[in-house]
BALOBA-1460 file (C-alpha; in Angstrom, 3 decimals):
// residues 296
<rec num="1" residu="x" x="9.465" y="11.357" z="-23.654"/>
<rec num="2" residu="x" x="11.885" y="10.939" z="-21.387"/>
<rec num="3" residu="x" x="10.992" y="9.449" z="-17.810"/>
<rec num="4" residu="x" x="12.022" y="12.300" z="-15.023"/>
<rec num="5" residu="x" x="11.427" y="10.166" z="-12.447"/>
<rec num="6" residu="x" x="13.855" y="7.470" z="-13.241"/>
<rec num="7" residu="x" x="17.083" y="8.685" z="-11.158"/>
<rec num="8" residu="x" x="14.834" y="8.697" z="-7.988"/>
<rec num="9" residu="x" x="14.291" y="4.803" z="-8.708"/>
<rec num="10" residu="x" x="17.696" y="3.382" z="-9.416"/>
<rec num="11" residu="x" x="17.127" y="-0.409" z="-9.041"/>
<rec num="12" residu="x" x="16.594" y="-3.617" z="-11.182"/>
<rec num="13" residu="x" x="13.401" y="-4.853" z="-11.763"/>
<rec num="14" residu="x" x="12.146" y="-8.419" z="-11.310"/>
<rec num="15" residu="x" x="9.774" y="-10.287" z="-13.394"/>
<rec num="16" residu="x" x="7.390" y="-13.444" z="-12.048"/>
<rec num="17" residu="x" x="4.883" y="-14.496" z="-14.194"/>
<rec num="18" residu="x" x="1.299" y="-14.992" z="-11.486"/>
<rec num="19" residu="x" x="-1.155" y="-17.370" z="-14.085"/>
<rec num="20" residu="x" x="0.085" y="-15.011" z="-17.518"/>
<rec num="21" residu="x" x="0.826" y="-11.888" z="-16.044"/>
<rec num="22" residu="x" x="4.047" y="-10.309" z="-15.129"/>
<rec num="23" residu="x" x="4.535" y="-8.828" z="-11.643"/>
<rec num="24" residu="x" x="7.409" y="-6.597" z="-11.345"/>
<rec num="25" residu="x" x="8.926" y="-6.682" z="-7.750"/>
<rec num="26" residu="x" x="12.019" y="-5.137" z="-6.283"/>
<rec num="27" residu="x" x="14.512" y="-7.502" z="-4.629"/>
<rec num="28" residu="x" x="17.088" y="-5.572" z="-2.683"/>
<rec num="29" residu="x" x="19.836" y="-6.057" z="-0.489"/>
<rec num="30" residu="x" x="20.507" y="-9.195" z="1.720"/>
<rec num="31" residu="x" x="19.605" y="-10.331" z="5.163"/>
<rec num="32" residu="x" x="16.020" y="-10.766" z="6.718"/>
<rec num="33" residu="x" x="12.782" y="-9.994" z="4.479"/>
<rec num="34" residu="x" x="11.332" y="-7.181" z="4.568"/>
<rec num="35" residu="x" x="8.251" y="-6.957" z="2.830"/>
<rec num="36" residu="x" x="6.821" y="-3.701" z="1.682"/>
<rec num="37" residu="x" x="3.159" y="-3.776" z="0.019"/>
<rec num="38" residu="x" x="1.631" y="-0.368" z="-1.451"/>
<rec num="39" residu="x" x="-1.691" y="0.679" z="-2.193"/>
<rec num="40" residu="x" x="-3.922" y="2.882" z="-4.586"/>
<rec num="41" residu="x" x="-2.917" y="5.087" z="-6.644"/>
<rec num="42" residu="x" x="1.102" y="4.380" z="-6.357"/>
<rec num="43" residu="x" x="3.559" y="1.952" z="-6.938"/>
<rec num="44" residu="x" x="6.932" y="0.173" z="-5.464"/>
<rec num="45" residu="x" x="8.169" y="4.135" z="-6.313"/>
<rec num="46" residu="x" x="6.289" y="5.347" z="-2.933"/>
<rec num="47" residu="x" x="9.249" y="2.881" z="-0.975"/>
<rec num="48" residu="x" x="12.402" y="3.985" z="-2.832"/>
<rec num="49" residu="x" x="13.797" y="5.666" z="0.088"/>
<rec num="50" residu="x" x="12.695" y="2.998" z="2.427"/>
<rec num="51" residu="x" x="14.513" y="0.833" z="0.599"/>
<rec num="52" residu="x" x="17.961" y="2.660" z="0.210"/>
<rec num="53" residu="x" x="17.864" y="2.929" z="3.873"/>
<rec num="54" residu="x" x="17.077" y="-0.768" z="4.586"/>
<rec num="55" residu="x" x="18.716" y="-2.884" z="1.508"/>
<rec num="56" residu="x" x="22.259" y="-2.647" z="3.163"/>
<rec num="57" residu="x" x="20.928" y="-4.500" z="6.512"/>
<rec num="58" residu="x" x="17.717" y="-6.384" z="4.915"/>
<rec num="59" residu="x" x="16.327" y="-8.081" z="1.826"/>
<rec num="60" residu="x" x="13.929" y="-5.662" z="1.063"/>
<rec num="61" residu="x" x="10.931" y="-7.031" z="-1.474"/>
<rec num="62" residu="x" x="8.500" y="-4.308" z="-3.125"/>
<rec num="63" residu="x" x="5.549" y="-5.736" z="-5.794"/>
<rec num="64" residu="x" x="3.949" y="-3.694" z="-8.073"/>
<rec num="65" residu="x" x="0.118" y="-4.839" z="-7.756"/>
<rec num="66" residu="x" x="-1.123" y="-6.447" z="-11.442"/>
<rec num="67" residu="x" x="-2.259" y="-3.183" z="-13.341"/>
<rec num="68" residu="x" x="0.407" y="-1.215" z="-11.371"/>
<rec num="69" residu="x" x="3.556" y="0.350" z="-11.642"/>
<rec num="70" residu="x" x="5.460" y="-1.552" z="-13.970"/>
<rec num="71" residu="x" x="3.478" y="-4.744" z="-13.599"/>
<rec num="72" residu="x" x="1.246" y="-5.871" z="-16.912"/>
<rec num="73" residu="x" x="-2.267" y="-4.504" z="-17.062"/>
<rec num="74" residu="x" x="-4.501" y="-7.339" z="-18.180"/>
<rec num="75" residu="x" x="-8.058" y="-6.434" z="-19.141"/>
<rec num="76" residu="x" x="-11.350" y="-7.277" z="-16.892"/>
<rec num="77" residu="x" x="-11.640" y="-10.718" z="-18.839"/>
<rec num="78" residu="x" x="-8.002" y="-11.753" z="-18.004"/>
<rec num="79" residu="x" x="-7.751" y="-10.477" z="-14.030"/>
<rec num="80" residu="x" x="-10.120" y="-9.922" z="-11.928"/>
<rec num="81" residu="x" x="-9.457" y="-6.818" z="-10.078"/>
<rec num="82" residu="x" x="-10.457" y="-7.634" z="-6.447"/>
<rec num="83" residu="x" x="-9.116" y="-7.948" z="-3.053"/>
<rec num="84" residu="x" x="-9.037" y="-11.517" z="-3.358"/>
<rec num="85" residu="x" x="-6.909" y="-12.138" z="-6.284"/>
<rec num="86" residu="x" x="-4.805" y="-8.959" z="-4.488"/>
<rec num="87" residu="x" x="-3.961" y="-11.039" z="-1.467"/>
<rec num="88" residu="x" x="-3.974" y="-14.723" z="-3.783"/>
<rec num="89" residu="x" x="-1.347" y="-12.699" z="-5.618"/>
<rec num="90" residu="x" x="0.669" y="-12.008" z="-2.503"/>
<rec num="91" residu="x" x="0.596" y="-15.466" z="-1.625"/>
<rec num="92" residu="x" x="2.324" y="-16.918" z="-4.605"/>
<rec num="93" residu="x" x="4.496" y="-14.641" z="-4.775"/>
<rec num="94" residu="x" x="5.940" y="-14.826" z="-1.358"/>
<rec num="95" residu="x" x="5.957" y="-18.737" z="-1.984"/>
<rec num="96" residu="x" x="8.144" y="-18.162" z="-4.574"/>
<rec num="97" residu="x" x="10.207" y="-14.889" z="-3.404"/>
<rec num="98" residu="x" x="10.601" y="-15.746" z="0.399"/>
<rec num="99" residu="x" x="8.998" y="-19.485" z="1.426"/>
<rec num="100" residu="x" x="10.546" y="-19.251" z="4.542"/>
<rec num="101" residu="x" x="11.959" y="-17.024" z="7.616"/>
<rec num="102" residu="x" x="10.844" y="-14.074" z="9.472"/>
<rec num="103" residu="x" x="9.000" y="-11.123" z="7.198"/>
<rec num="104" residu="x" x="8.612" y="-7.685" z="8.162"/>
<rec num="105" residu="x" x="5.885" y="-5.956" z="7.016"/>
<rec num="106" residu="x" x="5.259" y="-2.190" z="5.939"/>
<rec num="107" residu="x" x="2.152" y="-1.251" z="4.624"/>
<rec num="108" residu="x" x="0.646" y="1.764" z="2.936"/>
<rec num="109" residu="x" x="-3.532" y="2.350" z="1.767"/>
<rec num="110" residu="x" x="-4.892" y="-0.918" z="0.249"/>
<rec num="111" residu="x" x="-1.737" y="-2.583" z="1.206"/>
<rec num="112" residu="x" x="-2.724" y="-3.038" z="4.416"/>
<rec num="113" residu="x" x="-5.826" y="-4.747" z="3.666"/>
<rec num="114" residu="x" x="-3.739" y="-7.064" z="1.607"/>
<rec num="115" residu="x" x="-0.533" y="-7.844" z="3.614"/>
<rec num="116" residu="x" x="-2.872" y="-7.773" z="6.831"/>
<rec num="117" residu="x" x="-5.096" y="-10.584" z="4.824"/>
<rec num="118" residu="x" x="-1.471" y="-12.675" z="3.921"/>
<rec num="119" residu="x" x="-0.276" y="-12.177" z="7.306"/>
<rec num="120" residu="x" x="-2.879" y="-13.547" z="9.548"/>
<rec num="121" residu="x" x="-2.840" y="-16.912" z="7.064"/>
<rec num="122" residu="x" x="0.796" y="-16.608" z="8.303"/>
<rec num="123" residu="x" x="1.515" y="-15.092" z="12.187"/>
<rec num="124" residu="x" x="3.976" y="-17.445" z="13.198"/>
<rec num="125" residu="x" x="6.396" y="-15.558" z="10.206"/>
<rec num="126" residu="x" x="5.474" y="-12.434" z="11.033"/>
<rec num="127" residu="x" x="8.657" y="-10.504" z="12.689"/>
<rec num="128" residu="x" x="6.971" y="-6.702" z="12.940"/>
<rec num="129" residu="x" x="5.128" y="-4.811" z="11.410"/>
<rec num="130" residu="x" x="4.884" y="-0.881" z="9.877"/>
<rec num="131" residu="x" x="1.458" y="0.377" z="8.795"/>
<rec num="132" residu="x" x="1.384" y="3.723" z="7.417"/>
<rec num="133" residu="x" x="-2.010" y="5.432" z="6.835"/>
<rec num="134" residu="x" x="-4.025" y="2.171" z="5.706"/>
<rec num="135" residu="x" x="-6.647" y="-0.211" z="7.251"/>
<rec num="136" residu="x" x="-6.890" y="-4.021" z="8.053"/>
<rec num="137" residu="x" x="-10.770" y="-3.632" z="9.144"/>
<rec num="138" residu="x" x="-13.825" y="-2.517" z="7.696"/>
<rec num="139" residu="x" x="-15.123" y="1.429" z="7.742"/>
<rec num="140" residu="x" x="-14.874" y="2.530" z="11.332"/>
<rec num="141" residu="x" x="-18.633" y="3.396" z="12.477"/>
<rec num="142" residu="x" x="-17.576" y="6.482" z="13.220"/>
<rec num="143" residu="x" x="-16.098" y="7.098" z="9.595"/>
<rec num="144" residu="x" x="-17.955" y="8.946" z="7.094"/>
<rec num="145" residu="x" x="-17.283" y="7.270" z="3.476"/>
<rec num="146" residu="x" x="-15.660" y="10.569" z="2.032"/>
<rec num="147" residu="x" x="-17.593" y="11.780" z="-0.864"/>
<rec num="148" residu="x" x="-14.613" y="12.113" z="-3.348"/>
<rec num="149" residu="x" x="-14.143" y="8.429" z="-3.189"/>
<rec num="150" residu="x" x="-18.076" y="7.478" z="-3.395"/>
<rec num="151" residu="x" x="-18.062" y="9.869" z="-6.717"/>
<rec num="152" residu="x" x="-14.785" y="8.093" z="-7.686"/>
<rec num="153" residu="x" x="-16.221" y="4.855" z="-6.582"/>
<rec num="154" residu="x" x="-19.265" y="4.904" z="-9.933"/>
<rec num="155" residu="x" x="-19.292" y="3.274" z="-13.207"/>
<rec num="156" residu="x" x="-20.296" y="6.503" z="-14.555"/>
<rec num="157" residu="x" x="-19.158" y="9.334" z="-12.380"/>
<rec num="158" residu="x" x="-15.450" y="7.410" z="-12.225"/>
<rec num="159" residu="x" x="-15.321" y="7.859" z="-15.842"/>
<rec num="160" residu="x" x="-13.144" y="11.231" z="-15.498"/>
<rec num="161" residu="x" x="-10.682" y="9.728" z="-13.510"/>
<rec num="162" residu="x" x="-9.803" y="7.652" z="-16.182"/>
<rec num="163" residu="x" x="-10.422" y="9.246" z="-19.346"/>
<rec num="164" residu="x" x="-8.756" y="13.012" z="-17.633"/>
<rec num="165" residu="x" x="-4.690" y="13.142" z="-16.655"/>
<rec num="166" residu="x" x="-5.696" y="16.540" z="-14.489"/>
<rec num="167" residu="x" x="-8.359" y="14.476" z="-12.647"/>
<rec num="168" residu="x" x="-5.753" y="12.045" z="-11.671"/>
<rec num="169" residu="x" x="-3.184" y="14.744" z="-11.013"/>
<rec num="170" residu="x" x="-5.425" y="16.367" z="-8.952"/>
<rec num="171" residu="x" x="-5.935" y="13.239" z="-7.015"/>
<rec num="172" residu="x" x="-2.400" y="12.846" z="-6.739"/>
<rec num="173" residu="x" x="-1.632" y="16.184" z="-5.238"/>
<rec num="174" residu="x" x="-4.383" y="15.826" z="-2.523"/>
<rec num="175" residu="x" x="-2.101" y="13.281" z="-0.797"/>
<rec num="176" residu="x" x="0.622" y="15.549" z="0.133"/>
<rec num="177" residu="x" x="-0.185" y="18.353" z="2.300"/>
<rec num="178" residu="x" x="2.644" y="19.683" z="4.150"/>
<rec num="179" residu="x" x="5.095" y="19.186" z="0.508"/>
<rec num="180" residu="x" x="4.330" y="20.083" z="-3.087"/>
<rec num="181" residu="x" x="4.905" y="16.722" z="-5.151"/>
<rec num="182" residu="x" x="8.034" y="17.912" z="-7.597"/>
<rec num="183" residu="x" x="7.805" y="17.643" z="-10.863"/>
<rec num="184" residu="x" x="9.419" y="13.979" z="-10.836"/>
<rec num="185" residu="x" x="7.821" y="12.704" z="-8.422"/>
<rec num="186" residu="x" x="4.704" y="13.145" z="-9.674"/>
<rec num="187" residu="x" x="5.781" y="12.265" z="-13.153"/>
<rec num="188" residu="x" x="6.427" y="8.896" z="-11.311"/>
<rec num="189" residu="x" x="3.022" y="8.540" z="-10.036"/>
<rec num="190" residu="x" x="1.145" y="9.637" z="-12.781"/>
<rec num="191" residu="x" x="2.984" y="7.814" z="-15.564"/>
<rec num="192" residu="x" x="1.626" y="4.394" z="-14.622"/>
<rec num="193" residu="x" x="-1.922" y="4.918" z="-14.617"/>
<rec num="194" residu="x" x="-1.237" y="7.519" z="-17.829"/>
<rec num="195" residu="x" x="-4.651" y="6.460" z="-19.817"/>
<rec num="196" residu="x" x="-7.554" y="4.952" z="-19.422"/>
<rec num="197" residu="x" x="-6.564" y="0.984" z="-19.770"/>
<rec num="198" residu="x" x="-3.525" y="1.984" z="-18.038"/>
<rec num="199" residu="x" x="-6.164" y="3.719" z="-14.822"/>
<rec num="200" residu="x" x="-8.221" y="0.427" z="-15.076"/>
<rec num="201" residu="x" x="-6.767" y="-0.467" z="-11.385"/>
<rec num="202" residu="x" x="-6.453" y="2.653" z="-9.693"/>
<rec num="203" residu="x" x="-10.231" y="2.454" z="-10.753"/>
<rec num="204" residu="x" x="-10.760" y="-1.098" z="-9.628"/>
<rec num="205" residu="x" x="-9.402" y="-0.418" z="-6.282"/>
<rec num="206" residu="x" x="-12.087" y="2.164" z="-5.218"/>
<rec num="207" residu="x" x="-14.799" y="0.278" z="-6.394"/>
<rec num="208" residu="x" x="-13.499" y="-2.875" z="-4.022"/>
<rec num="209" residu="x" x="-13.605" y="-0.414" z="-0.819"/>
<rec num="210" residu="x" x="-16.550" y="-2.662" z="0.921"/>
<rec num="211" residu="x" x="-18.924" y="-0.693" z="2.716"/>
<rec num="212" residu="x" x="-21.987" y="-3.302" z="2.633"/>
<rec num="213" residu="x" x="-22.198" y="-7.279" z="2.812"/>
<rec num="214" residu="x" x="-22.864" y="-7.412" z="-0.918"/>
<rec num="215" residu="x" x="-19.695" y="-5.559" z="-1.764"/>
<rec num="216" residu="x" x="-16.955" y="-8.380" z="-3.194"/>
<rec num="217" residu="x" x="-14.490" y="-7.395" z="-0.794"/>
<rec num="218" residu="x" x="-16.856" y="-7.403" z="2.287"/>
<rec num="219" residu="x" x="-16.201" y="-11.118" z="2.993"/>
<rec num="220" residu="x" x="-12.238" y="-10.925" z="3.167"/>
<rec num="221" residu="x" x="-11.816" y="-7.903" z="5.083"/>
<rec num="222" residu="x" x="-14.298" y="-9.397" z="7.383"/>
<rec num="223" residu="x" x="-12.546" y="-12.794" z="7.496"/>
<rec num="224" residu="x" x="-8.988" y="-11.206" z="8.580"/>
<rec num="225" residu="x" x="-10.397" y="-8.771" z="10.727"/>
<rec num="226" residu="x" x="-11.579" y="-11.660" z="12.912"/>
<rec num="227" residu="x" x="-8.146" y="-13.178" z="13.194"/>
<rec num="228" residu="x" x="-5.931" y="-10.111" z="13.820"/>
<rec num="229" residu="x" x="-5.978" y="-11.247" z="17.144"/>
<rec num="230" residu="x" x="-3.665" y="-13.950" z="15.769"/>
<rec num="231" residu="x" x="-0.637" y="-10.478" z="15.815"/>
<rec num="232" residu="x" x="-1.654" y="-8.936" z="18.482"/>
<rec num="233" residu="x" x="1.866" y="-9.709" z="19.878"/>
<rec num="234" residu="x" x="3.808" y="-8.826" z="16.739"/>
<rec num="235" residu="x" x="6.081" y="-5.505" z="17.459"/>
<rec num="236" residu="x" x="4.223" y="-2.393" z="15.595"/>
<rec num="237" residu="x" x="4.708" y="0.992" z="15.018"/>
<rec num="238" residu="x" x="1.944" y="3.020" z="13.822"/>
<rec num="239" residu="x" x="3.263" y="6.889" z="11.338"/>
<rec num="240" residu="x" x="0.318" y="8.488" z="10.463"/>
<rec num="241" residu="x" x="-0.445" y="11.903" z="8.222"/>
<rec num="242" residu="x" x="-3.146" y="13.351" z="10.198"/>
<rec num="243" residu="x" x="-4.414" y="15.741" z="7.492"/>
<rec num="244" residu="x" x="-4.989" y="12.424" z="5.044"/>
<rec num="245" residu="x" x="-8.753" y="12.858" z="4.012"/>
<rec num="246" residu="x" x="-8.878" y="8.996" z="3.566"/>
<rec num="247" residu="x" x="-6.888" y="7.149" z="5.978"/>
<rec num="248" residu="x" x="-7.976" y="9.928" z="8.886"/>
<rec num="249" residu="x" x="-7.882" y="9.456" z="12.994"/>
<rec num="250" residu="x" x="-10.788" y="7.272" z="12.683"/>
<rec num="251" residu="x" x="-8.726" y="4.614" z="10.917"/>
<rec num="252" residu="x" x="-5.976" y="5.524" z="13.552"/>
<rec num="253" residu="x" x="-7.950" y="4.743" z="16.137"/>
<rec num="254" residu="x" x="-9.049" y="1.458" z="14.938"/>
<rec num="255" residu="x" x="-5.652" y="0.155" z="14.519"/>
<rec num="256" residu="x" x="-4.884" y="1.253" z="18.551"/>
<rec num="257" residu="x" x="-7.838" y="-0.319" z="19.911"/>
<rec num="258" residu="x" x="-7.131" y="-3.709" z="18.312"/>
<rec num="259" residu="x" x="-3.011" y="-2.915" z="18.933"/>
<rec num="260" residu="x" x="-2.971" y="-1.367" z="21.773"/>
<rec num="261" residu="x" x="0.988" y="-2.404" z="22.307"/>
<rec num="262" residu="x" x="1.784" y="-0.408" z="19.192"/>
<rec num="263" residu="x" x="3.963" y="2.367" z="19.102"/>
<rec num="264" residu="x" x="2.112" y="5.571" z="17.358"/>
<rec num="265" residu="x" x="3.720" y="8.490" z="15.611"/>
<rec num="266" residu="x" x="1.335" y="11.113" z="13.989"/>
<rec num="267" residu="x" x="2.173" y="13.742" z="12.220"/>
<rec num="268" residu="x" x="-0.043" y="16.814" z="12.196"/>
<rec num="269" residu="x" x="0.910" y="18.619" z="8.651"/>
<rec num="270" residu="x" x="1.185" y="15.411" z="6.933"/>
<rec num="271" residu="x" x="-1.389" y="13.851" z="4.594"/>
<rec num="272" residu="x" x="-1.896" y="10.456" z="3.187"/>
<rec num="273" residu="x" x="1.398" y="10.844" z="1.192"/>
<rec num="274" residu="x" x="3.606" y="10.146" z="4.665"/>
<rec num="275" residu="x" x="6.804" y="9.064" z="3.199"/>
<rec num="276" residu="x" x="6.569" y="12.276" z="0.740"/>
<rec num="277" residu="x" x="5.675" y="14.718" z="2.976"/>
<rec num="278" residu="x" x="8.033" y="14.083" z="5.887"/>
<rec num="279" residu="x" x="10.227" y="11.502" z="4.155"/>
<rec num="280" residu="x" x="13.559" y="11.843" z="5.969"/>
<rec num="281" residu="x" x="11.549" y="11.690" z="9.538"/>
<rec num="282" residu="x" x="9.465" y="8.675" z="8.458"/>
<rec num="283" residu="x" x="12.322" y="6.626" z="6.894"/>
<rec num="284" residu="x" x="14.462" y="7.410" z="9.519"/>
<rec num="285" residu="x" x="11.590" y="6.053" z="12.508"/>
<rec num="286" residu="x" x="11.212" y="2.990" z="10.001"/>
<rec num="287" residu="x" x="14.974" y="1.749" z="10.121"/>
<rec num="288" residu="x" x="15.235" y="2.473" z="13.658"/>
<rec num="289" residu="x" x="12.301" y="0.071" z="14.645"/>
<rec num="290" residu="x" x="12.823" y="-2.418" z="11.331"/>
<rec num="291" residu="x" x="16.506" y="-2.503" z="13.200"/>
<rec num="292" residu="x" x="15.449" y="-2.637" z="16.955"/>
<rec num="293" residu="x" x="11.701" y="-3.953" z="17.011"/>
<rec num="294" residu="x" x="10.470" y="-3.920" z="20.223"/>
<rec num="295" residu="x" x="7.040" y="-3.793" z="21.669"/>
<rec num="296" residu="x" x="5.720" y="-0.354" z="23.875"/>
């Protein structure tokens, strides 16, 4: 079958091997880092057109999480799929991609959680950062835990989502509101996690949300969300899709009232999906402020 999506992503994979299992990672352009980390259920694909727009100023660097994208997918008895090896991932690879110098950081769903987590272990190289419709703290009190997720979320009632493609399609096309994913794009999304070893992550990452002390996650989140404090004077700018059933105004909010210095797009029509369904506006904002960083 041929792969539809392929003249949307028109780079060159890297390989590093992290303890026997390939990442793949994009490694654009020249210039200072910029480090973009994505989150559940895409892939370095969700940044393509961040990265054509930043590669000819910036070294732009994209992982695909283990289990994701074009990354292996080890079994439960060779990874462990949790925050922590997410963010012990991160580390090595940045020790081995960028040691050194001034990273900024753009961050979409779960990649928040993680590049947040590597970047407070790390202020001092942090240049700016970009959050797009993701967290760095636990549930916001005034959050309700949405019900797709907590169904998603079980042993048993998250079987469909990986033993059905239209389960995960239909996730998939909840993310965009104001746009229709095409044909290609969602071939893109969808042929990573195409099965039910290949879903094993997409799975994984739900069942890490923490919402209690007991949950395996709990302790991280809670760890970094004591020291954001630490980039509280790092230049940010906050895009948001306001119709994302996930990442809602709740999560917005909790960003401003620990950054209150950031600068804060939303976008009314747009759901979690940001940089698919207002793409050229987003991108656009991002290589302005990547360019020109500069605290409100």
């Amino acid at each position: 079958m041929v792969d539809i999506w392929k003249p949307l992503y028109p780079f060159t994979g890297r390989r590093l091997d992290l303890g026997g299992h390939g990442m793949h990672y994009l490694d654009e352009g020249k210039g200072e880092t910029v480090l973009m980390v994505h989150g559940n259920p895409t892939w370095s694909f969700y940044f393509r057109e961040v990265v054509k727009a930043l590669s000819p100023t910036h070294r732009c660097l994209v992982p695909d999480h283990i289990g994701m994208g074009l990354s292996d997918r080890p079994d439960d008895a060779r990874y462990r799929y949790t925050l922590q090896s997410r963010v012990e991932d991160l580390e090595k690879f940045m020790e081995v991609a960028a040691p050194e110098g001034p990273v900024t950081l753009i961050l979409h769903d779960w990649g928040g959680m993680i590049g947040m987590s590597w970047a407070v272990r790390h202020p001092q190289r942090i240049k700016a950062i970009v959050a797009l419709n993701t967290s760095c703290f636990r549930l916001p009190p005034e959050k309700r835990f949405p019900p797709g997720l907590a169904v998603m979320r079980g042993a048993l009632t998250g079987i469909p989502l990986r033993a059905f493609g239209f389960v995960r399609k239909l996730v998939l096309k909840s993310c965009a509101s104001k746009k229709r994913l095409s044909p290609e794009v969602l071939d893109a999304y969808l042929f990573p996690c195409d099965g039910w070893n290949e879903s094993r992550a997409v799975h994984r990452f739900v069942q890490d949300i923490p919402l209690r002390p007991s949950d395996r996650a709990w302790s991280v989140v809670a760890e970094t969300e004591s020291k954001l404090s630490a980039l509280k004077d790092a230049p940010m700018m906050l895009a948001w899709g306001m119709k994302d059933w996930v990442f809602d105004e709740a999560f917005l909010n909790g960003w401003i009232r620990r950054f209150p210095r950031a600068a804060v797009k939303r976008f009314p029509d747009c759901g979690h999906f940001l940089l698919e369904d207002a793409g050229d506006e987003v991108v656009s904002l991002i290589k302005d402020f990547v360019d020109r960083p500069v605290p409100v």
